[in-house]
C-alpha positions in Angstrom: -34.1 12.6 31.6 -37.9 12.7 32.6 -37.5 9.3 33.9 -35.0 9.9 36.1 -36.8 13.5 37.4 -40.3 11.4 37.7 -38.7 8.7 39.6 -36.9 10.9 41.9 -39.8 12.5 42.7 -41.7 9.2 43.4 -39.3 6.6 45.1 -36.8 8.4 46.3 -32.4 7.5 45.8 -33.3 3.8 44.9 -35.3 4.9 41.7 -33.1 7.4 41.0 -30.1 4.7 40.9 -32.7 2.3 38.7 -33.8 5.0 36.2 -30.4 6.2 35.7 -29.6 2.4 35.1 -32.2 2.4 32.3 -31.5 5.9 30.7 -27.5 4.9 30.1 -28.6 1.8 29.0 -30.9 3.6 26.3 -28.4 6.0 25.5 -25.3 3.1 24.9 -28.0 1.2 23.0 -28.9 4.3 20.8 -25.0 4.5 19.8 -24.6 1.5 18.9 -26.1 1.8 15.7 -23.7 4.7 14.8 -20.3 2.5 16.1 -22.0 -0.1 13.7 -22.0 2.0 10.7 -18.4 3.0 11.0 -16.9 -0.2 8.9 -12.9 -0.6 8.0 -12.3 0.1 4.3 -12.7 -2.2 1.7 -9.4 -3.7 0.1 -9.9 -2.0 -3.0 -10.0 1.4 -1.2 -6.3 0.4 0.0 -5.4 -1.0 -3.4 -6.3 1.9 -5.6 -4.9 4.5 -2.6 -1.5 2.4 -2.5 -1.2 2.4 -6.5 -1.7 6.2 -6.8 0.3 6.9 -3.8 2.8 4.8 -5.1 2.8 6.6 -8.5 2.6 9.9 -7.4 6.3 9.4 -5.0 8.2 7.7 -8.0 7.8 10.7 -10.3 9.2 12.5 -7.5 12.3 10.7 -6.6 13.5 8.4 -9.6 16.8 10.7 -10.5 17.6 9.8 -6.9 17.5 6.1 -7.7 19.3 6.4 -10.5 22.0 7.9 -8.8 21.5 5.4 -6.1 22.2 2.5 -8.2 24.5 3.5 -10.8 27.0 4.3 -7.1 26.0 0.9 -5.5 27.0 -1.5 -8.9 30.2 1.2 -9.6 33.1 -0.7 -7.7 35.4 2.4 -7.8 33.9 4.3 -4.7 32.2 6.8 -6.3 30.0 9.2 -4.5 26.3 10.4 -5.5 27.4 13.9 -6.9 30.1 12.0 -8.9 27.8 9.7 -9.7 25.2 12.2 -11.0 27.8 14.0 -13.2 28.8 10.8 -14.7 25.2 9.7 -15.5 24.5 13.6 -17.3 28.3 13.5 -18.8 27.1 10.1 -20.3 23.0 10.6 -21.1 22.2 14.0 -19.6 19.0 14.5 -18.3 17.2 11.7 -19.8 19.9 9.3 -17.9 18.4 9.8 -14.8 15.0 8.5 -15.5 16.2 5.2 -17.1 14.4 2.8 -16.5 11.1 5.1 -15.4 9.1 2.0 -17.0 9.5 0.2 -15.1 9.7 1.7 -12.0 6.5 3.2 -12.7 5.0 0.3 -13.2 7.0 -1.2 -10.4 6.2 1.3 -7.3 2.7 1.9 -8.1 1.6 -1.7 -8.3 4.1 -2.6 -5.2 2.1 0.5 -3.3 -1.1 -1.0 -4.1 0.1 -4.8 -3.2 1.3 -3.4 0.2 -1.3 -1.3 1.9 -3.4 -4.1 0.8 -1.7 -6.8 2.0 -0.7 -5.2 5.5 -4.4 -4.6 6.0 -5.2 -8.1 5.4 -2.3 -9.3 7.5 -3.3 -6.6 10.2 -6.6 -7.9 10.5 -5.5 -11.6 10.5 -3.0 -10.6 13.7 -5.2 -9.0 15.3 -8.3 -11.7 14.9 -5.3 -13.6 16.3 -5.3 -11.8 19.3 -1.4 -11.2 18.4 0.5 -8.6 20.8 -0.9 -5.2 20.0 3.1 -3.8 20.1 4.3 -6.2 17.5 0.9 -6.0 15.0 1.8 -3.3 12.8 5.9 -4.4 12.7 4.7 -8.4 11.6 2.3 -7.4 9.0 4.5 -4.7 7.5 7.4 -7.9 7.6 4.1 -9.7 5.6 3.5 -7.2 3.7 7.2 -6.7 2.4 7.6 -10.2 1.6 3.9 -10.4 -0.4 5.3 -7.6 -2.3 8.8 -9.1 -3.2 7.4 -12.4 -4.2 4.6 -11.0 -6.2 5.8 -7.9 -7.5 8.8 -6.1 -6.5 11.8 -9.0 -7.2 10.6 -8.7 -11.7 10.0 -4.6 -11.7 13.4 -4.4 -9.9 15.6 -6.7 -12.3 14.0 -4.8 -15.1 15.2 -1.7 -13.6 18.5 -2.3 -12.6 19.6 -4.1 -16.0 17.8 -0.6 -17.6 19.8 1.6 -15.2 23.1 -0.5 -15.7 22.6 0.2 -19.7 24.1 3.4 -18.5 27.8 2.2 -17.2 28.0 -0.4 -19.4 27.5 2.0 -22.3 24.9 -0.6 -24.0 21.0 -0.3 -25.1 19.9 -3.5 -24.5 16.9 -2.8 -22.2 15.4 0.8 -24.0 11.5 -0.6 -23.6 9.9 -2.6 -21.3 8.6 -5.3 -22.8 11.5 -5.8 -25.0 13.4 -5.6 -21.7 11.3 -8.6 -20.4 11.2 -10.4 -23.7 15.4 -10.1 -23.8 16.1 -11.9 -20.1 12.9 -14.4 -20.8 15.1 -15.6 -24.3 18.0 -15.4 -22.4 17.7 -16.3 -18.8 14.3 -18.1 -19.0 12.0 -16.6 -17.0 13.1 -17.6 -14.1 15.6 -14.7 -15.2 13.2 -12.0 -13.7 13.3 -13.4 -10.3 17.4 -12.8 -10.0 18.4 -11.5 -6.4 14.6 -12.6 -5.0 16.3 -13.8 -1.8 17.5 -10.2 -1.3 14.7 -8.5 -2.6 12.4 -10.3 -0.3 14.6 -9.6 2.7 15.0 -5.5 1.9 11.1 -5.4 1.4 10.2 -7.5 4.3 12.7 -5.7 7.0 11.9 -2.2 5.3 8.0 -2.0 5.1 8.4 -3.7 8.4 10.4 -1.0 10.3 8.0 1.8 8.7 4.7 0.8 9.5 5.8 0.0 12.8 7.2 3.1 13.5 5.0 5.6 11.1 2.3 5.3 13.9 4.5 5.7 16.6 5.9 8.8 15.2 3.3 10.2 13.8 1.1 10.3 17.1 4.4 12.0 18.8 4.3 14.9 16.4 0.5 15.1 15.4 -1.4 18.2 16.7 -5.6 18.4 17.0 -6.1 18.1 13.9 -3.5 16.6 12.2 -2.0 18.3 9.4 -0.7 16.8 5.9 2.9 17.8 6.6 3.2 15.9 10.1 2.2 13.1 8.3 4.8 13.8 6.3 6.9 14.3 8.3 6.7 10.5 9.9 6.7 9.3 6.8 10.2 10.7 6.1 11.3 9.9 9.7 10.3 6.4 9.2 12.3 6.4 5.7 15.2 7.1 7.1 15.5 4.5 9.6 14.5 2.0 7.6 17.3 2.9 5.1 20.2 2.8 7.2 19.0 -0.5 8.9 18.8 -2.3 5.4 21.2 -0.5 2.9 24.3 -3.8 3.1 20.9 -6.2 1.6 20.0 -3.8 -0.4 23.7 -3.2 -2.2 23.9 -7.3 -2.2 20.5 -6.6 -4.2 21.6 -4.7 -7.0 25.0 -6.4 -7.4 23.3 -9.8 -8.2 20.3 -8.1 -10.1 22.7 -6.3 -12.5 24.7 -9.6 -13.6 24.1 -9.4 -17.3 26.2 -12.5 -18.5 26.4 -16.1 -18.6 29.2 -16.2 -15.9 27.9 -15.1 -12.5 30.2 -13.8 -9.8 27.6 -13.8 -7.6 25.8 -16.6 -7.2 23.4 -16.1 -4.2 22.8 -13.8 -1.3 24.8 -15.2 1.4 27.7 -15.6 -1.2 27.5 -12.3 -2.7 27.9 -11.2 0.9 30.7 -12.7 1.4 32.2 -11.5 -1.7 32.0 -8.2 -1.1 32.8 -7.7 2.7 36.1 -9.8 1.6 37.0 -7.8 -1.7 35.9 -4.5 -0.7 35.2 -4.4 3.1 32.2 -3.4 5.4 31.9 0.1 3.6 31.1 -0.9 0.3 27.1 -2.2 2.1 26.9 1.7 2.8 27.7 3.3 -1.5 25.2 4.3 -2.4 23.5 5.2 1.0 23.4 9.1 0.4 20.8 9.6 -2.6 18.7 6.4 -1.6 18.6 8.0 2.0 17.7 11.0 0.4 15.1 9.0 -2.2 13.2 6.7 1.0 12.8 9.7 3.1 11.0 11.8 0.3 9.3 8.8 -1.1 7.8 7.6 2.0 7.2 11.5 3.3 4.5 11.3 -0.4 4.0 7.8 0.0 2.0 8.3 3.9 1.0 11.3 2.9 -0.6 10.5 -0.4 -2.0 7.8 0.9 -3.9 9.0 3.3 -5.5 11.6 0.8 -6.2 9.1 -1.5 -7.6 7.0 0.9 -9.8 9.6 2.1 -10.8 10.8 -1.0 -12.0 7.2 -2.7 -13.6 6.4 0.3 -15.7 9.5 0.0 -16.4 9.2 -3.7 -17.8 5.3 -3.0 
């Protein structure tokens, strides 16, 4: 400012237009040390944020998974309230966290594998110089599939064979590692990764529709500042769609993950398709819809919204 006052006073508009050249180059070049301190996260902020996010929603909504899958691999139509009688009339409350195990194990570690990996992916596409509109949508797709392969596919067969313990009216899969020990002997290992095809598809189309639309959303809904339930709020928005888009895979999932036997009626994921749309028509991809609707719209409301208060918090602590 005294510059551009002493050369006013000396030369006149010219040095006027010269020192105020000078004094905004002084003041971007005293910024930049600030913009510079401002780094991304690390990827074990992400990691331990998505494990404890992902931990925190399942003890929330695993009776609505239960329900969810004990409709989708019951062949007589039966709806969730039915559904959730039948489970209580058959284990009471206990029934409806069968397989928590797993599932614990399962969504935490899947929570931390995909904020993780859709970081990393994000900031491969963008180095890329990819199309900002489709960024978030392709490394969510990345992300779902890193996930599936690495994680989600083994957690989910242990959990479905666990949940299926319940209509059958067996105990074969009470722990977890006698669960895993019990398909290894019988199914080889290879017996873990039963319905990956499917699996990898639901992940890949479901993490990729909510992290391309949980921005979107939230940004249409956010005040100044943003408050935990908007956030929320997308995040249960977000479930939703995703859900109804990918509930037919996601029935063609657990049919072929709960095959128990040595005689498979469903052999793959095209075929088990097939199958079903032919023996029980277009509305048997939708049993099963209500409680996981109700499940991915909760789970992904905590899910965002954990996250970001984990995220927040570690990076604070470090």
């Amino acid at each position: 400012v005294a510059v551009t006052v002493a050369a006013a006073l000396r030369g006149g508009l010219p040095a006027l237009r010269a020192a105020n050249i000078i004094t905004m180059a002084a003041a971007s070049s005293s910024q930049a040390p600030a913009a510079a301190t401002k780094k991304k996260a690390h990827w074990a902020v992400s990691f331990l944020a998505g494990f404890c996010s992902g931990a925190t929603e399942v003890t929330v909504t695993m009776p609505l998974d239960t329900v969810k899958t004990f409709c989708q691999v019951n062949r007589t139509g039966m709806g969730p309230v039915a559904g959730a009688k039948q489970i209580y009339s058959l284990k009471g409350v206990s029934g409806f966290y069968f397989g928590l195990p797993a599932v614990l194990v399962q969504v935490a570690g899947k929570g931390a594998i995909r904020f993780t990996a859709f970081e990393q992916f994000k900031l491969m596409l963008q180095l890329g110089n990819a199309p900002n509109a489709s960024v978030d949508f392709l490394a969510g797709v990345g992300a779902g599939f890193a996930e599936a392969f690495l994680w989600t596919t083994p957690t989910e067969r242990l959990k479905v064979l666990r949940q299926n313990d319940i209509k059958t009216g067996l105990n074969r899969y009470s722990s977890l590692v006698g669960s895993v020990k019990m398909v290894a002997a019988e199914h080889g290992i290879t017996g873990l990764y039963a319905g990956i095809g499917a699996t990898g598809i639901r992940q890949a189309s479901g993490v990729g529709v909510r992290f391309a639309l949980y921005g979107r959303v939230k940004a249409a809904v956010s005040s100044d500042p943003p408050q935990m339930w908007q956030s929320a709020l997308a995040g249960g928005i977000t479930g939703c769609v995703s859900t109804l888009l990918n509930n037919p895979i996601d029935v063609i999932k657990s049919r072929i993950e709960a095959q128990d036997g040595a005689q498979k009626e469903y052999t793959g994921t095209f075929q088990a398709f097939r199958a079903i749309l032919r023996e029980e028509g277009a509305i048997a991809f939708y049993k099963g819809v209500v409680p996981r609707l109700a499940k991915i719209s909760i789970g992904q409301a905590i899910t965002f919204t954990a996250y970001e208060a984990y995220s927040n918090s570690i990076s604070n602590f470090t």
